[in-house]
C-alpha positions as CSV (number, residue, x, y, z in Angstrom):
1,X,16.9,66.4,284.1
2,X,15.0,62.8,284.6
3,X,12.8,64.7,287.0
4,X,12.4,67.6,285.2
5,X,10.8,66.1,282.4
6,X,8.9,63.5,285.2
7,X,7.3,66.7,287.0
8,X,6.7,68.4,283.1
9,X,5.0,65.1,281.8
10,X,3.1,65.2,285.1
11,X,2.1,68.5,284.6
12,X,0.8,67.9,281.4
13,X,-1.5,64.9,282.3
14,X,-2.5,66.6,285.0
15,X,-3.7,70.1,282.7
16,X,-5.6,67.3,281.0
17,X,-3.1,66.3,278.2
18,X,-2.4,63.2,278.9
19,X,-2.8,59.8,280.4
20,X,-4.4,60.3,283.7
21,X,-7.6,61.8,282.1
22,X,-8.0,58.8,280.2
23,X,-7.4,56.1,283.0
24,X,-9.5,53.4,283.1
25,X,-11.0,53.8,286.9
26,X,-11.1,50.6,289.2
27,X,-13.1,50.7,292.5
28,X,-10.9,49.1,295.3
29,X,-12.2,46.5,297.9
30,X,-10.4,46.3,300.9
31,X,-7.8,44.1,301.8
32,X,-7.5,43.0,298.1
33,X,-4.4,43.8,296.4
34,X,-5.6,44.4,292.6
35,X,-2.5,44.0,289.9
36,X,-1.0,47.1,287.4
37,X,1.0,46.8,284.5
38,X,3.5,50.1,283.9
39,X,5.7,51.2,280.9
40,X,8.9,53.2,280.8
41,X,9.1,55.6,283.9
42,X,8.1,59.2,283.1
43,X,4.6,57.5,282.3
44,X,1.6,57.7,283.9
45,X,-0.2,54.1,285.1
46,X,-2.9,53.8,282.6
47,X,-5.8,52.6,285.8
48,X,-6.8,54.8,288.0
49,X,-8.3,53.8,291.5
50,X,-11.5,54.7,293.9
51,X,-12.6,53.9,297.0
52,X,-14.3,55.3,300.2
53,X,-13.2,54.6,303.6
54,X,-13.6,54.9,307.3
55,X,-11.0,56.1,309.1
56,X,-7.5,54.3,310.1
57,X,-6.8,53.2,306.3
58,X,-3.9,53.2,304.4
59,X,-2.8,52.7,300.5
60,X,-0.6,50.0,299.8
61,X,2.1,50.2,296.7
62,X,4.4,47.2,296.3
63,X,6.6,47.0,293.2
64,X,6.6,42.8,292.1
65,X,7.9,40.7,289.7
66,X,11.5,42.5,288.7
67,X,12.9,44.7,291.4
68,X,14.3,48.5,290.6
69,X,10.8,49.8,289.7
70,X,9.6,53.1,291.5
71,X,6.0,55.2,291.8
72,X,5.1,58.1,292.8
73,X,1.9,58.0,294.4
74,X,-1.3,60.7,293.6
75,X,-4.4,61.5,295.1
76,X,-6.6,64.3,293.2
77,X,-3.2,65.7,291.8
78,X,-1.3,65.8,294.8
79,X,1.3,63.7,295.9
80,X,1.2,61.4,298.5
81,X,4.8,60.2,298.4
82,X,7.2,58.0,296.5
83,X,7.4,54.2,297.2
84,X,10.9,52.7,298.2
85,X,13.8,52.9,296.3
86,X,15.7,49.7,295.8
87,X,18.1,48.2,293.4
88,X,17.2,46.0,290.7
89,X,18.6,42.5,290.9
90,X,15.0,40.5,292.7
91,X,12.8,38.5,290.3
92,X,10.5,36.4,291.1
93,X,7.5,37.7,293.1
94,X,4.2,36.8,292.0
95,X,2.3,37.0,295.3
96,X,2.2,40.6,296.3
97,X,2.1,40.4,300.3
98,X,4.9,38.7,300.0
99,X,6.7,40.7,297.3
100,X,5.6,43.8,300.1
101,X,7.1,41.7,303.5
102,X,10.4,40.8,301.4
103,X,11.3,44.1,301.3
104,X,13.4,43.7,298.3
105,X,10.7,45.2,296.2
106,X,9.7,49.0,296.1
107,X,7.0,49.2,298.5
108,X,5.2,52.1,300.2
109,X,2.0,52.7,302.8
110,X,0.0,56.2,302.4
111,X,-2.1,56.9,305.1
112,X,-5.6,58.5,304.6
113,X,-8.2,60.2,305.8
114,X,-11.8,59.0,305.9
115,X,-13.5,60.0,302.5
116,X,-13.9,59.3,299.5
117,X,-11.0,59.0,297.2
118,X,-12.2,59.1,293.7
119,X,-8.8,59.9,291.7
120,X,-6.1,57.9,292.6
121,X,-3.3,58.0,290.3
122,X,0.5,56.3,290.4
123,X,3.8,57.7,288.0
124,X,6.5,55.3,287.2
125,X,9.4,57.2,288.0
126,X,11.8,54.5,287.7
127,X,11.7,51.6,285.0
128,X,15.2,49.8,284.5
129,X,13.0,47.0,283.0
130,X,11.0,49.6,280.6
131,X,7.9,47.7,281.9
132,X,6.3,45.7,284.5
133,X,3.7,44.7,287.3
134,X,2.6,45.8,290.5
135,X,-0.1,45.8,293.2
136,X,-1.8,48.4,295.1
137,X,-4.4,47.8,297.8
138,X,-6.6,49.7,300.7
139,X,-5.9,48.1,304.1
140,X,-6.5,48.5,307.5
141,X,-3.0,51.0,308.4
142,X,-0.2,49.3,310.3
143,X,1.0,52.5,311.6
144,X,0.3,53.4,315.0
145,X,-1.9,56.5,315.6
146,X,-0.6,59.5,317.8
147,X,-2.0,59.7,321.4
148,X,-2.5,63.4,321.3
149,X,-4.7,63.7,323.8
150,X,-2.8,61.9,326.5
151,X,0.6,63.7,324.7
152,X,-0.8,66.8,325.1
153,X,-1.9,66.3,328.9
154,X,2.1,64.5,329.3
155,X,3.3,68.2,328.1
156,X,1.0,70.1,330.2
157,X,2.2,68.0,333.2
158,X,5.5,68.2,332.5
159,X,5.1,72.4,332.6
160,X,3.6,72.4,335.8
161,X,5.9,70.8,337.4
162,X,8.2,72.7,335.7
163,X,6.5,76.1,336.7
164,X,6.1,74.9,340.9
165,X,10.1,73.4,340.8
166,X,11.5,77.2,339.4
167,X,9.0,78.9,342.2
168,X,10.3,76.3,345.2
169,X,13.6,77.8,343.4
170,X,12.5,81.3,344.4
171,X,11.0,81.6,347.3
172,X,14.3,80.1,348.6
């Protein structure tokens, strides 16, 4: 039922009845982790973020402060994922690379594309607090990028020699 009325609220914003059309926009630097305050979850953040990038970036989310907290992540409308879930018991946090690396804080990394992003939104879907802070930043990603190329030429390898062991097979 909680994420019924999370996805109607959501839809609702999004149709242009709510929150997210009325953000206040913030342009993000990178590397800089910029703070949010939240409400209750089923609530929209009331900032919304830009920012253009290069390739190999990724958006940061990392729930600080009072642990239990949870966000669903939006670009243009479309998610992007969910930060962590974790259990509400840590306080304390007021540095957020550290509130991030602790891991005892809601924390999530979106990758992107190169582009502009002009409409990034965030939805508390969890609030045991009923309010709270958090940080978001743009960052150079820490996940590795696939070698398709070189896997590509590994499979195509692997087939021929595939192909010339089931001949030898044959011709025997």
């Amino acid at each position: 039922m909680k994420k019924l009325l999370a996805a109607m609220a959501l839809a609702g914003t999004m149709l242009g009845g709510g929150t997210f059309s009325s953000a206040a926009l913030v342009v993000l630097s990178p590397g800089v982790w910029d703070d949010f305050y939240f409400y209750a979850a089923g609530t929209a953040v009331d900032e919304t973020w830009a920012f253009d990038l290069p390739a190999g970036y990724s958006l940061y989310v990392t729930d600080a402060f009072l642990s239990g907290d949870q966000f669903a992540v939006y670009n243009d409308g479309v998610l992007l994922g969910l930060t962590s879930y974790v259990a509400t018991g840590a306080s304390g946090y007021e540095e957020p690379q550290g509130a991030y690396d602790s891991g005892l804080y809601s924390r999530g990394e979106f990758p992107l594309f190169a582009g502009y992003y002009g409409n990034i939104h965030l939805f508390v879907e969890l609030s045991p607090h009923g309010s709270g802070g958090a940080f978001i930043k743009i960052d150079h990603s820490s996940l590795s990028p696939v070698p398709e190329p070189a896997t590509m030429f590994l499979f195509g390898a692997g087939l021929l020699g595939f192909t010339a062991v089931r001949r030898r097979k044959s011709f025997r």
